[in-house]
C-alpha positions as MATLAB code, in Angstrom:
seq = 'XXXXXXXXXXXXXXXXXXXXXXXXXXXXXXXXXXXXXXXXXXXXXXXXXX';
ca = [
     225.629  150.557  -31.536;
     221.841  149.744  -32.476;
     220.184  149.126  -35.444;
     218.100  152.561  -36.444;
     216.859  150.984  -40.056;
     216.910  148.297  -42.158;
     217.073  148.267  -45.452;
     216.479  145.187  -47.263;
     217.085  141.861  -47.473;
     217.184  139.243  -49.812;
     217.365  135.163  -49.897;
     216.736  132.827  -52.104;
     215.027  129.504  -50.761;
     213.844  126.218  -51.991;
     210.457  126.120  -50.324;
     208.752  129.059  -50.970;
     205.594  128.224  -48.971;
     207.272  127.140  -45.668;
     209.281  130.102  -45.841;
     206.018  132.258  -46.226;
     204.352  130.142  -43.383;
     207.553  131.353  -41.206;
     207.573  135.214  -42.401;
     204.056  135.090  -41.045;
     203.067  133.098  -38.679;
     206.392  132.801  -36.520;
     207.991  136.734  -37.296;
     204.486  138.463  -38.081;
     206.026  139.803  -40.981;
     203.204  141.197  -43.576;
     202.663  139.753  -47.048;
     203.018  142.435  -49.766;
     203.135  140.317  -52.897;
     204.092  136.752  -54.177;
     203.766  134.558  -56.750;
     204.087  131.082  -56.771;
     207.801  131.050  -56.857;
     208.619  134.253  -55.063;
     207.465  136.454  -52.301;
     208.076  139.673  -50.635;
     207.358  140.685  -47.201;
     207.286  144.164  -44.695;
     207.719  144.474  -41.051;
     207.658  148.044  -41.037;
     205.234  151.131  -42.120;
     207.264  152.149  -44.806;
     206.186  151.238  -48.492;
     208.046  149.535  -50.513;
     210.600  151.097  -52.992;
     211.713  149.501  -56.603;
];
């Protein structure tokens, strides 16, 4: 069995910034929005849905 789509994915962390550092820099992940306490990210071409 392989994964055909993911949907999405939560977690809740203590260090926002290191954790956006990681999305980024280590998974390429892209930025989509944040704040200073949260932030979401996308690795795929699909927009985001509320």
């Amino acid at each position: 069995m392989s994964v055909q789509r993911l949907g999405y994915m939560g977690f809740e962390v203590a260090d926002v910034p290191a954790w956006r550092a990681f999305m980024t820099e280590k998974l390429g992940a892209m930025e989509a929005s944040s704040s200073e306490n949260s932030a979401r990210f996308r690795i795929d071409s699909r927009s985001g849905r509320a």
